[in-house]
LOTOR-88394 format. One record per residue (C-alpha): residue in one letter; y, z, x; residue number from 0. Coordinates in nm, 4 decimals. Each point is the difference from the previous one (the first is absolute). Layout:
N
{"a"; {Y; Z; X}; NUM};
...
% end
This chain:
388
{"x"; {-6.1662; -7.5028; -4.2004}; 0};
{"x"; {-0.1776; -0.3268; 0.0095}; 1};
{"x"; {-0.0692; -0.0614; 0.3860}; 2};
{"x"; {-0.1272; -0.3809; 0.1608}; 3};
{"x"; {-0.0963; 0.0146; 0.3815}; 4};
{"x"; {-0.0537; -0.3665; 0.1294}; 5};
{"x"; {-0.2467; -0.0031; 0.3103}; 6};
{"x"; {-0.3022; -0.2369; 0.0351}; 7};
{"x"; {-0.1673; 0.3645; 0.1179}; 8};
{"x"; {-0.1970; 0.1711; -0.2119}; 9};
{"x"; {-0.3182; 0.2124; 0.1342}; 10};
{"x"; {-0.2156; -0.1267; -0.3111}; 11};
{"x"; {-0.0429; -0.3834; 0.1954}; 12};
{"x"; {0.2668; -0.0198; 0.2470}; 13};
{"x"; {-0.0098; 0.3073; 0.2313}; 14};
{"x"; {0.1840; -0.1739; 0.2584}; 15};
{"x"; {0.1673; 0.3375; 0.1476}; 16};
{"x"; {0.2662; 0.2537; -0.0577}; 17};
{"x"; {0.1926; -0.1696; -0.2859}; 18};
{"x"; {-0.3369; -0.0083; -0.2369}; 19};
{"x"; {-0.0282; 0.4084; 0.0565}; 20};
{"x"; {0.3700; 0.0376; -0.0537}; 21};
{"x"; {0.0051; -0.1888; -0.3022}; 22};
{"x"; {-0.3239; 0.1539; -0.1379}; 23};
{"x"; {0.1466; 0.3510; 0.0680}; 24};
{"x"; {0.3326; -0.0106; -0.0807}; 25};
{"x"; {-0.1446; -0.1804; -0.3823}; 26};
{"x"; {-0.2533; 0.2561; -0.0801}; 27};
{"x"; {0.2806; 0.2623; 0.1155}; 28};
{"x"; {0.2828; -0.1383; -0.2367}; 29};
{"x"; {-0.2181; 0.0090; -0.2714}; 30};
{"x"; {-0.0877; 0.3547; 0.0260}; 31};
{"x"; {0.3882; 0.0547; -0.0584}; 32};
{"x"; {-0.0951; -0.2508; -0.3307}; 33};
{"x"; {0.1852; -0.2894; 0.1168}; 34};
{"x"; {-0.1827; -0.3719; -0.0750}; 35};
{"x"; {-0.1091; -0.1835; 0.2896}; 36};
{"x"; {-0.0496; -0.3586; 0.0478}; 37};
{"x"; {-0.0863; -0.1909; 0.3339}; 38};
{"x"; {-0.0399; -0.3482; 0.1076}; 39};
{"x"; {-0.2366; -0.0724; 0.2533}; 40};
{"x"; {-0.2350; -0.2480; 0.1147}; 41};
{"x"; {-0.3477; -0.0955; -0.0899}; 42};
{"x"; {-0.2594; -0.1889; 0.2189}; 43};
{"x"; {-0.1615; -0.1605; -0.2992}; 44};
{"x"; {0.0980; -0.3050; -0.1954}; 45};
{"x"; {0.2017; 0.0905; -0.3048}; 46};
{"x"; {0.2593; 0.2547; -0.0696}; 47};
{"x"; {-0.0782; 0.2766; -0.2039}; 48};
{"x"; {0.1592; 0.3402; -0.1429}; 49};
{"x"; {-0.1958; 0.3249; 0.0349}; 50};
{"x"; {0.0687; 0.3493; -0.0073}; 51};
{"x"; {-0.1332; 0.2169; 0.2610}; 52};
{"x"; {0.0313; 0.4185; -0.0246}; 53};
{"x"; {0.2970; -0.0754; -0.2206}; 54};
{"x"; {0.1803; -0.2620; 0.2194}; 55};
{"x"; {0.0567; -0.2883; -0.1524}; 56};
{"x"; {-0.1249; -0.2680; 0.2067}; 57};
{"x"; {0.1570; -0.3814; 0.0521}; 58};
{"x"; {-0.2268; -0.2167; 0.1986}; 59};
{"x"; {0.1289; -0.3056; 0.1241}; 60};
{"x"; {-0.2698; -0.2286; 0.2022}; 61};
{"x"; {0.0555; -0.1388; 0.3507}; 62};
{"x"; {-0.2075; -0.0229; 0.3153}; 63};
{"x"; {0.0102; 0.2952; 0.2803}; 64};
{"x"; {0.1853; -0.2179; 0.1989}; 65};
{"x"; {0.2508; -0.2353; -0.1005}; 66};
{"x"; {0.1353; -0.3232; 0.1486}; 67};
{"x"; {0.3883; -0.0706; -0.0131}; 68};
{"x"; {-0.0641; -0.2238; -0.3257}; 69};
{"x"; {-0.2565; 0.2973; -0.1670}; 70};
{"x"; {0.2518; 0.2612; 0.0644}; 71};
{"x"; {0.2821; -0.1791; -0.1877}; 72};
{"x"; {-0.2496; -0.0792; -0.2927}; 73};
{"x"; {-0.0698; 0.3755; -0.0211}; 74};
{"x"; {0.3509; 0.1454; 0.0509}; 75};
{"x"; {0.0761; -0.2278; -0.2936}; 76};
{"x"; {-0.2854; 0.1392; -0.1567}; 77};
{"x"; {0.1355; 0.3660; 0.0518}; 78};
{"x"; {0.3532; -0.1028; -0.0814}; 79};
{"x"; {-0.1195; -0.1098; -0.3544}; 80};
{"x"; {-0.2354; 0.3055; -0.0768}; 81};
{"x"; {0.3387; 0.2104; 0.0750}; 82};
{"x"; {0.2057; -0.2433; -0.2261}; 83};
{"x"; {-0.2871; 0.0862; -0.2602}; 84};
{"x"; {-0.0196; 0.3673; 0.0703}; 85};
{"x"; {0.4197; 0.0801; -0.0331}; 86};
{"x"; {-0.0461; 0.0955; -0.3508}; 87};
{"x"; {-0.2899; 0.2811; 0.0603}; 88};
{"x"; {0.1963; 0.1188; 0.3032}; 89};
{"x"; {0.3003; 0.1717; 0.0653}; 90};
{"x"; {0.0081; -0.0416; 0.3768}; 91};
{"x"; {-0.2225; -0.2069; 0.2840}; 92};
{"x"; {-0.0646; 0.1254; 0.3470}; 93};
{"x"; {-0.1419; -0.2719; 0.2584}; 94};
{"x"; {-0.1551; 0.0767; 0.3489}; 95};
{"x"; {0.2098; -0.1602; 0.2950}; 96};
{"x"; {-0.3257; -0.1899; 0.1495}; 97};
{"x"; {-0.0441; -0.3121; -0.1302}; 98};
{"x"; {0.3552; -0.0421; -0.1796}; 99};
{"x"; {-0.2421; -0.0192; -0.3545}; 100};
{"x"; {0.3616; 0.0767; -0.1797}; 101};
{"x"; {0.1832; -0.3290; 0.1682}; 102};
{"x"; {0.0080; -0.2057; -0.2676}; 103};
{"x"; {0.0490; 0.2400; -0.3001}; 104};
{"x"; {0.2790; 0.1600; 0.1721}; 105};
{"x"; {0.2289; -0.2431; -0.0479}; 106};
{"x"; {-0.0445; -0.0173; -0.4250}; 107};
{"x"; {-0.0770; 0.3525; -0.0125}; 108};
{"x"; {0.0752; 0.1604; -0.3427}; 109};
{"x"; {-0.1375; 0.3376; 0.1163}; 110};
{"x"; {0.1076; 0.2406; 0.3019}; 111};
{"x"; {-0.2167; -0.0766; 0.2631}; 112};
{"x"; {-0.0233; 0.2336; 0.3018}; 113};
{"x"; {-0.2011; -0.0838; 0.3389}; 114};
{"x"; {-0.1958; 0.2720; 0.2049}; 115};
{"x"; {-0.0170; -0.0304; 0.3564}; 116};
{"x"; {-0.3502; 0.0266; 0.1397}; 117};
{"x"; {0.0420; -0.2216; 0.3137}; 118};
{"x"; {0.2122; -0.3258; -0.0215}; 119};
{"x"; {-0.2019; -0.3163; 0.1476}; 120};
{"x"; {0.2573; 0.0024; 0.3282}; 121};
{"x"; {-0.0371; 0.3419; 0.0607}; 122};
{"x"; {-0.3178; -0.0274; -0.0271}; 123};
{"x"; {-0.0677; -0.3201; 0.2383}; 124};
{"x"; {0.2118; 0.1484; 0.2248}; 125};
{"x"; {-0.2648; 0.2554; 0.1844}; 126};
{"x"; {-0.3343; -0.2308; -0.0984}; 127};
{"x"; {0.1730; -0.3241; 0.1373}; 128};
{"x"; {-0.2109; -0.2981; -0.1983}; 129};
{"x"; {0.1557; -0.3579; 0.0122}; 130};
{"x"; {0.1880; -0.0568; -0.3058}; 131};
{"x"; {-0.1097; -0.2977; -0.1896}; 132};
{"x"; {0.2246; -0.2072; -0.2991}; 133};
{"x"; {-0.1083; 0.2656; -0.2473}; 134};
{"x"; {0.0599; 0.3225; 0.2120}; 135};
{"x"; {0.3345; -0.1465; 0.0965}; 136};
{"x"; {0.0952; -0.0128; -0.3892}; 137};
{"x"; {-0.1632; 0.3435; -0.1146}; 138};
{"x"; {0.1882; 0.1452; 0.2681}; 139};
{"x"; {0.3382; -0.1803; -0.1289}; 140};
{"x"; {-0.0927; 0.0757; -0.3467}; 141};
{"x"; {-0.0669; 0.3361; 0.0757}; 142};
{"x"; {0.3940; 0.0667; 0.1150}; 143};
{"x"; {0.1047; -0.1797; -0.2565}; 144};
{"x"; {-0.1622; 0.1727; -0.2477}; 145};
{"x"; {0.1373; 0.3628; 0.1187}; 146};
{"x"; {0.3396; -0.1607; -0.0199}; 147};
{"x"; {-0.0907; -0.1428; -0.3590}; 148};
{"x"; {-0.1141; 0.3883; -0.1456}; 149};
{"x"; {0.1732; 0.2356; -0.1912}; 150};
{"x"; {-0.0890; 0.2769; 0.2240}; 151};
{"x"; {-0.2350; 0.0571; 0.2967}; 152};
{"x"; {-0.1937; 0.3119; 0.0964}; 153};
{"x"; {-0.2265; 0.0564; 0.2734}; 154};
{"x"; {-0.3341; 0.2328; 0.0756}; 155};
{"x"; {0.1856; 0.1668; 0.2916}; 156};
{"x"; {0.3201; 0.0379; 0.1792}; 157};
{"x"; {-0.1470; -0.1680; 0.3577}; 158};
{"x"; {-0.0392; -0.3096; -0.2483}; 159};
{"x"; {0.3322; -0.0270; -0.1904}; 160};
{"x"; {0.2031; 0.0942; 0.3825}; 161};
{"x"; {-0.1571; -0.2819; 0.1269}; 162};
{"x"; {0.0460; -0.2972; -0.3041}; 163};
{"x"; {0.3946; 0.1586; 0.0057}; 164};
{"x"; {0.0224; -0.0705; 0.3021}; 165};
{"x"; {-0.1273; -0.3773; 0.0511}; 166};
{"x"; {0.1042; -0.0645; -0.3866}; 167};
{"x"; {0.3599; 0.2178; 0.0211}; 168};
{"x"; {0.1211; -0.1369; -0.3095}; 169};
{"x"; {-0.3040; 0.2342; -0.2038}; 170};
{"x"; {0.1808; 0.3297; 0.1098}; 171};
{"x"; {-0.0935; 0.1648; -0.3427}; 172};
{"x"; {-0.4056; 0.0220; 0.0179}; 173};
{"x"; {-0.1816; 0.3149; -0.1424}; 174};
{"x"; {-0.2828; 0.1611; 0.1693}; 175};
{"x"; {-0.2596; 0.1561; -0.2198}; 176};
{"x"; {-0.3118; 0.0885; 0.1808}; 177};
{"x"; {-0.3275; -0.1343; -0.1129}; 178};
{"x"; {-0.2014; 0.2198; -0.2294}; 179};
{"x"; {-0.2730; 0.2390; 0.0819}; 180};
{"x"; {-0.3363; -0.0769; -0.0984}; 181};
{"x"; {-0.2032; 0.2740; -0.1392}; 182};
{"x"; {-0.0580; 0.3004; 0.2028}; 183};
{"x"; {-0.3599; 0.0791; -0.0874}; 184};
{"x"; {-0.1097; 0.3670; -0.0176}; 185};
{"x"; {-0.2955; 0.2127; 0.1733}; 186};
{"x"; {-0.0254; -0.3218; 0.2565}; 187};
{"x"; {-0.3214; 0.0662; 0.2450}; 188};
{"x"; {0.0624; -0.1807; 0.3314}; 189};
{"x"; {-0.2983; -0.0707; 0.1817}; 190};
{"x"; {0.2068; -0.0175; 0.3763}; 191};
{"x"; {-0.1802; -0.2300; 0.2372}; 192};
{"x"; {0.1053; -0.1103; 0.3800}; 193};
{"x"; {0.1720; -0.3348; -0.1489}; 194};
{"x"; {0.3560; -0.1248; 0.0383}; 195};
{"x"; {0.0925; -0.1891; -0.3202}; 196};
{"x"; {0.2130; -0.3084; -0.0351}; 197};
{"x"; {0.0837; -0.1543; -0.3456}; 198};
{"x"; {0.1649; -0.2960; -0.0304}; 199};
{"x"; {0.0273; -0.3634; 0.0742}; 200};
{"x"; {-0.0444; -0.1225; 0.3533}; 201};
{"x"; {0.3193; -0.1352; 0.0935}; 202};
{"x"; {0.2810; 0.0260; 0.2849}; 203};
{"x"; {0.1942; 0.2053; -0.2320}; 204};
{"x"; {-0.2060; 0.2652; -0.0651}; 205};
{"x"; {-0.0590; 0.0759; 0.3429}; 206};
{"x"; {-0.3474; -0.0379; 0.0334}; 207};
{"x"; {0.0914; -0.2058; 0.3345}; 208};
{"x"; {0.1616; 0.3215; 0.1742}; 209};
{"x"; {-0.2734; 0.1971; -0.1396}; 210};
{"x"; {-0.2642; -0.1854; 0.1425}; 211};
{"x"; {0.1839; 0.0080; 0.3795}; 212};
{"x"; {-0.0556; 0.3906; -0.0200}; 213};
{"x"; {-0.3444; -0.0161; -0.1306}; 214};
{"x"; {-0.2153; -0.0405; 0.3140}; 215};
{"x"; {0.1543; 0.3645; 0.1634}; 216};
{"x"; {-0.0500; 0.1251; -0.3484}; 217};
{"x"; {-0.3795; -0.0528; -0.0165}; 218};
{"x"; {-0.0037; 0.0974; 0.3435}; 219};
{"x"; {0.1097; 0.2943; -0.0432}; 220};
{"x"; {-0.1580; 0.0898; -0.3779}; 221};
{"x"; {-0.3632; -0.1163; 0.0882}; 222};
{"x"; {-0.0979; 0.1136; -0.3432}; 223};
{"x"; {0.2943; -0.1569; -0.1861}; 224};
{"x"; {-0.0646; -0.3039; -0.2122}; 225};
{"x"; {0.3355; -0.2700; -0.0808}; 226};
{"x"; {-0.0481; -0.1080; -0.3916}; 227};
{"x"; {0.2146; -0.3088; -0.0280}; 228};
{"x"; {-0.0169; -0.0758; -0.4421}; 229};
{"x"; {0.2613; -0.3029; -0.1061}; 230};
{"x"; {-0.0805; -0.3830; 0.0145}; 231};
{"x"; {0.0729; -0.1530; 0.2683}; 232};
{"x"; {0.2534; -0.2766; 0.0667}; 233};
{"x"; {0.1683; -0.2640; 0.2394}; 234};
{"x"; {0.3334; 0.2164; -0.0698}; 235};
{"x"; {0.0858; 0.0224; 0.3878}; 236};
{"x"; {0.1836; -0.1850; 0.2592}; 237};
{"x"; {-0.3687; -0.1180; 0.1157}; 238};
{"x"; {-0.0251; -0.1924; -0.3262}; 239};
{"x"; {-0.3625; 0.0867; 0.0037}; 240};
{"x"; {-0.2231; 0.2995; -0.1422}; 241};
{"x"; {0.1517; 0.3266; 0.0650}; 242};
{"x"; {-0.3639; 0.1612; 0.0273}; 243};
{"x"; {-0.0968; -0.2506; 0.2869}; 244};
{"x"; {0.3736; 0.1174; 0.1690}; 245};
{"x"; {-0.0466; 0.3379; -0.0090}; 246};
{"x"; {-0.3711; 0.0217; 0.0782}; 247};
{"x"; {0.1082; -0.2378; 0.3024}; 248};
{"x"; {0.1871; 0.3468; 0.0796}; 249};
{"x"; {-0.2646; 0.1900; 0.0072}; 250};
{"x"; {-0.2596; 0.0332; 0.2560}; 251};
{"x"; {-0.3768; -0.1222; -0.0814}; 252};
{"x"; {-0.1544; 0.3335; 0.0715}; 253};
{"x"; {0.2005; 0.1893; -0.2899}; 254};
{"x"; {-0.0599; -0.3006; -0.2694}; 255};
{"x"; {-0.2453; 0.1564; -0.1712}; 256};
{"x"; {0.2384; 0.3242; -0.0709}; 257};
{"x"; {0.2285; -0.2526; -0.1323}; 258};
{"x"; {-0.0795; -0.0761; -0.3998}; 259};
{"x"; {0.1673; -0.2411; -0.2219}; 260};
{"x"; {-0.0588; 0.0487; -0.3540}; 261};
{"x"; {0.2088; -0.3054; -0.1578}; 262};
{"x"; {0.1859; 0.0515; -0.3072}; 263};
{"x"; {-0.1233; 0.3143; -0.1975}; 264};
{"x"; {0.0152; 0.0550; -0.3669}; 265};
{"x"; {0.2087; 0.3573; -0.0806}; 266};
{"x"; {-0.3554; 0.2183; -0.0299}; 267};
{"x"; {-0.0874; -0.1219; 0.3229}; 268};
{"x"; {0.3114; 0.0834; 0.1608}; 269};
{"x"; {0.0297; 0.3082; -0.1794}; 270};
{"x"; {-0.3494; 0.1246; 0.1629}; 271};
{"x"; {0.1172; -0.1335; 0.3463}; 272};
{"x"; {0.3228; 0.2103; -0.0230}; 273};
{"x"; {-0.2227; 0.3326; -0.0820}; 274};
{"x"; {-0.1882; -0.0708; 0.2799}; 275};
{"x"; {0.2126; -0.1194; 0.2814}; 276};
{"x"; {0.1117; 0.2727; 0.2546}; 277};
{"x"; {0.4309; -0.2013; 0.0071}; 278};
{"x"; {0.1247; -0.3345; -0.1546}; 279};
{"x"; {0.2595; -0.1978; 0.2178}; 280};
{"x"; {0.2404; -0.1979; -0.1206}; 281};
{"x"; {0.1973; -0.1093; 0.2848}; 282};
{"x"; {0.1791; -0.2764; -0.1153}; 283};
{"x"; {0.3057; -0.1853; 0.1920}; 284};
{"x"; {0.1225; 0.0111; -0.3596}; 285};
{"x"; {-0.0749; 0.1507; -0.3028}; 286};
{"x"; {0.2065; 0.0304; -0.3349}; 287};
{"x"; {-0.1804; 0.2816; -0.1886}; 288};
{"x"; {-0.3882; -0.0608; 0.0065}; 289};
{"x"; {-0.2036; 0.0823; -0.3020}; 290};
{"x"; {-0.2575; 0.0919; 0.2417}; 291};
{"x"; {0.1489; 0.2815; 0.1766}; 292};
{"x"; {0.0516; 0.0840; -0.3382}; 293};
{"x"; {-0.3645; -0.0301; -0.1155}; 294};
{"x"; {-0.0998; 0.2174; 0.3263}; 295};
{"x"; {0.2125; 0.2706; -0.0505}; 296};
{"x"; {-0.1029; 0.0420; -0.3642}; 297};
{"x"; {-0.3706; 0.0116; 0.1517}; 298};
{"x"; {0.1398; 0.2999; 0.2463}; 299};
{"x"; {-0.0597; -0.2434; 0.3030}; 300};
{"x"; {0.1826; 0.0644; 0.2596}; 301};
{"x"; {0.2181; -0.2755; 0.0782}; 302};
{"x"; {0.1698; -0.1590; 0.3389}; 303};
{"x"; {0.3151; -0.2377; -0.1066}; 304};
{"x"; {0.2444; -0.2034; 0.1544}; 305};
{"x"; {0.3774; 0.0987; 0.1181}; 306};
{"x"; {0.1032; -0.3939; -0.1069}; 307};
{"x"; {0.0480; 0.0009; -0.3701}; 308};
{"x"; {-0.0586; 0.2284; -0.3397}; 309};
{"x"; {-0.2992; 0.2218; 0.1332}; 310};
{"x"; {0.2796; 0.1621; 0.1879}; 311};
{"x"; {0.1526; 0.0988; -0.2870}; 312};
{"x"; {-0.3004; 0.2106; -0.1222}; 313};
{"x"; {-0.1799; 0.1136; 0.3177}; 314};
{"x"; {0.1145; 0.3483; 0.1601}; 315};
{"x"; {-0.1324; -0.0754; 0.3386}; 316};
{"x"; {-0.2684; 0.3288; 0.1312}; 317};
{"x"; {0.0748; 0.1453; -0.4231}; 318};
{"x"; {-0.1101; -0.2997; -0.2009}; 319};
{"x"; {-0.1545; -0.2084; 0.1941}; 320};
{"x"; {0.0898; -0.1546; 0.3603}; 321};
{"x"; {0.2273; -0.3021; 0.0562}; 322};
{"x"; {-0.0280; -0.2579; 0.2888}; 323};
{"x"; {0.1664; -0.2672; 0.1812}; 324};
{"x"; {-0.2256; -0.3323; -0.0364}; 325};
{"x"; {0.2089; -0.1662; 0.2497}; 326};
{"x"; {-0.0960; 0.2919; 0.2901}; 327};
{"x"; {-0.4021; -0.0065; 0.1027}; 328};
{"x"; {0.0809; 0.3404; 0.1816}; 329};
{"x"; {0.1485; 0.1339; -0.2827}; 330};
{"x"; {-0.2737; -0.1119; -0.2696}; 331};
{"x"; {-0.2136; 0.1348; 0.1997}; 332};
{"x"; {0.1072; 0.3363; 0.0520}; 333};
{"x"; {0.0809; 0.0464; -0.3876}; 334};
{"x"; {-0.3732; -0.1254; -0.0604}; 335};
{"x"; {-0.1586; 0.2607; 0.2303}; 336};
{"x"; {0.2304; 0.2855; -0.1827}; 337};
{"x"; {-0.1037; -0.1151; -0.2983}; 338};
{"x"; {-0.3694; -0.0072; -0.0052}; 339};
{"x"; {0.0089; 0.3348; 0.2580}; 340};
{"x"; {0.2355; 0.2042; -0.2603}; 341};
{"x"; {-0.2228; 0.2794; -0.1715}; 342};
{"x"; {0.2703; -0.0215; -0.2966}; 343};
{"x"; {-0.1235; -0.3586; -0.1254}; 344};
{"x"; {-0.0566; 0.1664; -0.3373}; 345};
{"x"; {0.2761; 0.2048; -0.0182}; 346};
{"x"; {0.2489; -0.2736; 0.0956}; 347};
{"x"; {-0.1962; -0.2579; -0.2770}; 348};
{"x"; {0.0962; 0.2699; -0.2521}; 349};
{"x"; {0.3480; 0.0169; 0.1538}; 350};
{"x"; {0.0251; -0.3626; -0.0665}; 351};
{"x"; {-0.0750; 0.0242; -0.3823}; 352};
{"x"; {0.2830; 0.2891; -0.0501}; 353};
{"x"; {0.2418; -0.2626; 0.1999}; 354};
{"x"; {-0.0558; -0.2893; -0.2454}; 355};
{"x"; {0.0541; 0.2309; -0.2992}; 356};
{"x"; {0.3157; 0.1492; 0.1154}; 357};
{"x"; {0.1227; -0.3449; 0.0455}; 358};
{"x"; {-0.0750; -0.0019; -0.3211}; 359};
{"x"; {-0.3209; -0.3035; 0.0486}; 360};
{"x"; {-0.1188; 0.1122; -0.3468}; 361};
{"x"; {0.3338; -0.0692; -0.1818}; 362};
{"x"; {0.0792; -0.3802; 0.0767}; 363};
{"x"; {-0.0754; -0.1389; -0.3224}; 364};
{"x"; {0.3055; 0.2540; -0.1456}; 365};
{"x"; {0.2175; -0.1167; 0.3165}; 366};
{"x"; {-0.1191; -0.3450; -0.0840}; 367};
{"x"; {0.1221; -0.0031; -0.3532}; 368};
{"x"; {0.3060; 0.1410; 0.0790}; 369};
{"x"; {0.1028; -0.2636; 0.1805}; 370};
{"x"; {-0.1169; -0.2627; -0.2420}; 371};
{"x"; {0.2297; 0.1416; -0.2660}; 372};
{"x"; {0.3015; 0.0015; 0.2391}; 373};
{"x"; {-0.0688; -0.3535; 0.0704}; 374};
{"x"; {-0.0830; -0.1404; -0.3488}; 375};
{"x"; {0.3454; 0.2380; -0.0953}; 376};
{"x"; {0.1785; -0.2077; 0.2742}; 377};
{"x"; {-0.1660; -0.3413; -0.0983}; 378};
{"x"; {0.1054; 0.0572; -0.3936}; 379};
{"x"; {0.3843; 0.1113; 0.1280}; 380};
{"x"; {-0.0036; -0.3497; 0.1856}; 381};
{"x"; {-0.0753; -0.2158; -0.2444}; 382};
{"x"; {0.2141; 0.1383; -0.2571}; 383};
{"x"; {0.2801; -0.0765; 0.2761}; 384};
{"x"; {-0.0894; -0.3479; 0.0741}; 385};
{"x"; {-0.0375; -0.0665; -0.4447}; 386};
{"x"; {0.3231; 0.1136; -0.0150}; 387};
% end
């Protein structure tokens, strides 16, 4: 099968978040099964170009890391035509929901084109609470329109699809494959240190806010305990203003120094700091399936998630890992203490690897491919109809 995914992501230049690693993984996965792989994504630099990287087949479409209203039509268009130009070497397109990069081709489309849900743009604004300017306003449109536009939908967790149905109840019929595993590496040699980990962007959303409230009786009590903060920071809160400053406001002067921000960290970086961090918190107000849970467990760290979206759906709270209520500083706490006084750290990090597998984590690509034959099967039965 010839595959397209359509994302400006793409680790290589554009590492933006969990949408680069899913596309990265879920391309060098399908074509292990020997499937061809193309994906169009964004470059920084000047021109476009066409590359192929570990057997992807890379479509690089310029355009600045931030767009205004006018720069994000130009390069919609831009993406819209590369598809156009692509329907003969494909047999079916998948687009990410953020940023609505399919809009335009939709419409024309010659191809079956299916949209994954990572996080939708008003889902997303919904727990990080930024003013929405002219362009956010029509992403956001374009985005709904879009889903309504697709052939089929599918989504990286149930949490996700339950809540789109619901707010969007005419897209009853969405999928959920889960996102797939990277690779578990073998004889891993953790190097446990007195350090709470937390990987990923400071924003609202991801909790960081809650997680700094319980933070001063944490150090309190751990006086040996460090707080590893490693994600860029942002204005991404109802503050409108830099989530570090906000959450060291939090925190009292005296434990500032146990308090370590590390900025964004390339994937050998954050490998290291996983193999030598004692838990890694993700206590998001919601989450749709994070590639860095993921990307923990496969480093046998032991892992605290969230109750409010898809780490719920993985997590065996005391067996796998622990689960917490972001929204409940008592309750954060508590599961925080239990998890860096449990003697069975190791035990439940291994626990956590068997989980993923027996929800069959490793086989996503084949579930993936599955469903792209069902809907290209579906796609081919339609247009015979409407010829005829």
């Amino acid at each position: 099968m010839r595959i397209c995914l359509v994302s400006e992501e793409f680790p290589v230049e554009t590492p933006k978040g969990g949408i680069a690693t899913y596309q990265y993984q879920i391309s060098k996965d399908l074509i292990q099964l020997g499937h061809e792989v193309h994906v169009i994504c964004k470059t920084l630099e000047n021109e476009d170009r066409e590359e192929i990287f570990e057997g992807i087949n890379l479509h690089y479409l310029s355009g600045k890391s931030e767009l205004t209203l006018e720069e994000d039509f130009t390069y919609r268009n831009k993406v819209k035509s590369k598809m156009v130009e692509l329907e003969e070497r494909v047999d079916i397109f998948e687009v990410a929901d953020w940023g609505a990069e399919g809009f335009y081709y939709l419409p024309i489309r010659k191809k079956p084109t299916v949209i994954k849900l990572h996080t939708p743009l008003y889902v997303w604004n919904s727990y990080n609470h930024l003013p929405m300017d002219e362009r956010m306003k029509r992403l956001e449109q374009d985005e709904i329109e879009s889903l309504k536009l697709a052939d089929s939908i599918y989504s990286c967790s149930n949490s996700l699809a339950n809540i789109v149905k619901e707010t969007l109840p005419e897209l009853e019929n969405i999928e959920v494959i889960y996102n797939p595993l990277p690779q578990i590496k073998q004889n891993i040699k953790r190097n446990e240190q007195k350090k709470l980990l937390f990987v990923g962007s400071l924003e609202e959303r991801k909790g960081v806010l809650q997680l700094a409230s319980v933070l001063n009786n944490f150090l309190e009590k751990n006086l040996d305990f460090k707080v590893v903060f490693a994600g860029k920071d942002t204005d991404r809160n109802r503050f409108h203003t830099s989530t570090k400053k906000v959450v060291l406001s939090k925190i009292n002067v005296k434990f500032h120094s146990r308090v370590i921000f590390k900025g964004h960290c390339s994937k050998d970086d954050l490998e290291k700091l996983f193999l030598s961090s004692s838990v890694c918190i993700f206590p998001s107000l919601f989450e749709n399936f994070p590639y860095v849970m993921l990307e923990a467990i496969s480093m046998q760290c032991p892992v605290i998630g969230s109750i409010n979206g898809g780490m719920a759906e993985i997590i065996e709270h005391g067996k796998s890992g622990w689960l917490c209520d972001p929204f409940s500083n008592v309750e954060l706490l508590e599961v925080l203490q239990e998890a860096i006084d449990s003697n069975e750290k190791s035990k439940i990090a291994k626990n956590a690897i068997q989980r993923v597998i027996d929800l069959k984590l490793n086989k996503v690509a084949e579930a993936t491919v599955e469903y792209y034959e069902k809907v290209i099967k579906h796609y081919e039965k339609e247009t015979i109809y409407h010829r005829h």
